[in-house]
MARTITOR-207237 format. One record per residue (C-alpha): y, x, z; residue in three letters. Coordinates in steps of 0.25 Angstrom, whole numbers, plus 5000, padded with zeros to 4 digits. Layout:
<rs>
YXZALA
...
</rs>
This chain:
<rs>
535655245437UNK
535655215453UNK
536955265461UNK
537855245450UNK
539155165451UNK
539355055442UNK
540854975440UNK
541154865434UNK
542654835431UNK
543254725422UNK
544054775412UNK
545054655406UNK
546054565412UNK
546054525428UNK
546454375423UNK
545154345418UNK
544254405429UNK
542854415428UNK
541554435437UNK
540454535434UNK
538954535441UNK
538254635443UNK
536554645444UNK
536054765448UNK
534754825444UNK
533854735454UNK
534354625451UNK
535354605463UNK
536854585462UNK
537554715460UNK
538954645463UNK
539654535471UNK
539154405464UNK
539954315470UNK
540554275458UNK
542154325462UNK
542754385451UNK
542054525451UNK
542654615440UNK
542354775446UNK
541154805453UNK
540754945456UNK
539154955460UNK
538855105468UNK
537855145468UNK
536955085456UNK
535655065457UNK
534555095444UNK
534555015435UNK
535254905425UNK
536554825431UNK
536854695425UNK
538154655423UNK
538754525421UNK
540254475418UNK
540854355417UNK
542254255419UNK
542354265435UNK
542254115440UNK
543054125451UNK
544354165443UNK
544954055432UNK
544254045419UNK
544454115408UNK
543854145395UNK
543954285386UNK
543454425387UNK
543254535399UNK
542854655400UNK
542054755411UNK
541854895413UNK
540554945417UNK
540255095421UNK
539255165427UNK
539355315432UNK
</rs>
C-alpha cells in the first residue's frame, strides 16, 4: 500500500559488505544507485505497488565470496 515505510537492513557481517537496489513500483530507482556499498535503506512513504529488490557483493569494497543476509519489513 502507498505511505508505508519500507527498510531494508543487512543483517550478517560488516566485513563482507554488500549493496542492495531498489525499483519501485514505476519502474524508477527507489535508492541511491551509485553502486557504493548501500546496506540499509528506509523508503517513506511508499508508493502502491510491487518493490524490487536486489542484493549483491558490493563492488566498491574487496571481494569476497559466501552468504549475506537482509531484513525487509514493511509497516
Amino acid at each position: 500500500r502507498s505511505g508505508q515505510r519500507l527498510t531494508i537492513e543487512q543483517l550478517c557481517n560488516a566485513s563482507r559488505p554488500i549493496s542492495i537496489f531498489i525499483q519501485a513500483p514505476d519502474g524508477s530507482d527507489a535508492g541511491d544507485m551509485d553502486l557504493s556499498c548501500h546496506n540499509r535503506y528506509d523508503i517513506s512513504p511508499t508508493s502502491r505497488g510491487d518493490y524490487k529488490l536486489t542484493g549483491q557483493e558490493c563492488e566498491k569494497a574487496d571481494a569476497w565470496r559466501g552468504n549475506y543476509r537482509f531484513r525487509v519489513s514493511v509497516r
